[in-house]
N, C-alpha and C positions, 0 to 999 in steps of 0.2 A: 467430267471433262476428258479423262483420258479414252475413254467411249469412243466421244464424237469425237477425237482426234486420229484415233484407230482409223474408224469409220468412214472420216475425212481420207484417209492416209488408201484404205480399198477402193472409195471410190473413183479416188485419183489417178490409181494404180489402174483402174479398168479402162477409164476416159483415157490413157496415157497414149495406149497402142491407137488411138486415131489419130491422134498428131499426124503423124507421118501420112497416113493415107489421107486426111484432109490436103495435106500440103502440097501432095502428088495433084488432086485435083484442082486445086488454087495454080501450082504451075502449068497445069495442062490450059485451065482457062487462060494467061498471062501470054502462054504460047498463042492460042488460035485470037485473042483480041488485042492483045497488044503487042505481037511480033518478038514474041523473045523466043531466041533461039538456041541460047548457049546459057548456063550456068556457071558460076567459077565454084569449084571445090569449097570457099569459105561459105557462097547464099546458100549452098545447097546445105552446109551441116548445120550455120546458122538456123537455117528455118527450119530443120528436121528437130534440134533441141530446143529455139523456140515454142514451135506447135507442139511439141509435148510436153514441157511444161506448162501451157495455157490450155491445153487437153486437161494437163492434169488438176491443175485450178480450178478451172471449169466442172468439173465433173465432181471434185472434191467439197466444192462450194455448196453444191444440194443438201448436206448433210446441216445448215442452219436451218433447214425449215424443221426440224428434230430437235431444237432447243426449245421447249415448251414457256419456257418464262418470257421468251423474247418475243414481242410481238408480233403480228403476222406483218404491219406495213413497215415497219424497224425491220427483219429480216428479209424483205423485197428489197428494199433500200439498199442493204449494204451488200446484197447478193448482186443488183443490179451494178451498182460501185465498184465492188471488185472485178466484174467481170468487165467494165466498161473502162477500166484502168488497164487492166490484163493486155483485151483486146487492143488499145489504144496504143501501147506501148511496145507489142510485139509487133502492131504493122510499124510501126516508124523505126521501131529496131531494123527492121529487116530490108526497109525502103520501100515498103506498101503503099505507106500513104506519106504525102509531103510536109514536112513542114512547116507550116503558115495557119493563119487563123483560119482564112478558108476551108483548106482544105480538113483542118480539124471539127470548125461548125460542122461541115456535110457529113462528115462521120460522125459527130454528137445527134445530131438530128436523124439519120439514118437508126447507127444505134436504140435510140431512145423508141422512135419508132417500131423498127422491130421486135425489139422487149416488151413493149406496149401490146403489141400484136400477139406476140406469146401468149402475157398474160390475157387479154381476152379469151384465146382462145381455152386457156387452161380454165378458165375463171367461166366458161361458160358451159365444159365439161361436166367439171365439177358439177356446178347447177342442177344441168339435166338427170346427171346422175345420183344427187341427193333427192330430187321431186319424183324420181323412180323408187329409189327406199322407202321416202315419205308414204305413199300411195299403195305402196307390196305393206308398209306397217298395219297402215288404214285399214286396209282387206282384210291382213289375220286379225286384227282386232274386233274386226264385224261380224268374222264367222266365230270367234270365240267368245263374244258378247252372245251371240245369239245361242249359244247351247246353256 
């Protein structure tokens, strides 16, 4: 446990330093679509230790898939959970997103979405790239069968 806590704890530590530059780019967007033009000293340090702590969650979080007893859709689940808590609660901390049921559906729905999307794509990766080992095995098995 104190492994993956370490572990959790470095990769937190590396996710961390984006905070800040994700945030820079989320205000630059905010600026050119939604007309904001002025900061006050509190949004700006809010959302600067915000987003590094949800950097750091975020980043920290990978280190359950490295828990070998935990399942693989048990640790989606709660990797997905945390992160969709995280996110949830830093835009509302910061007045990203509104509070009301609407506006929370379209962020759950987005969210879930885009995780979904993820996993596809990771889960499709993977794929190709274990049916490439599979088939380099195949080979050296064919040419070592045959001697």
């Amino acid at each position: 446990m104190k492994k993956i806590a370490s572990e959790f704890v470095r990769r937190g530590m590396v996710a961390c330093g984006f905070g800040p530059l994700i945030l820079a780019v989320f205000y630059l967007i905010l600026q050119h679509q939604a007309g904001v033009e002025t900061l006050s000293v509190n949004e700006v340090c809010l959302g600067i230790v915000s987003l590094s702590a949800l950097a750091f969650i975020a980043g920290g979080m990978n280190v359950i898939y490295q828990i070998e007893r935990l399942p693989l859709m048990i640790a989606i689940l709660i990797h997905g959970g945390v992160l969709y808590l995280c996110y949830l609660l830093t835009y509302l901390l910061n007045g990203w997103l509104q509070s009301g049921l609407t506006p929370i559906l379209v962020f759950s729905v987005v969210f879930l979405l885009g995780y979904l999307a993820v996993w596809a794509v990771i889960y499709s990766l993977t794929r190709r790239h274990t049916q490439r080992v599979n088939e380099m095995l195949k080979i050296k098995q064919k040419r070592t069968g045959e001697r």
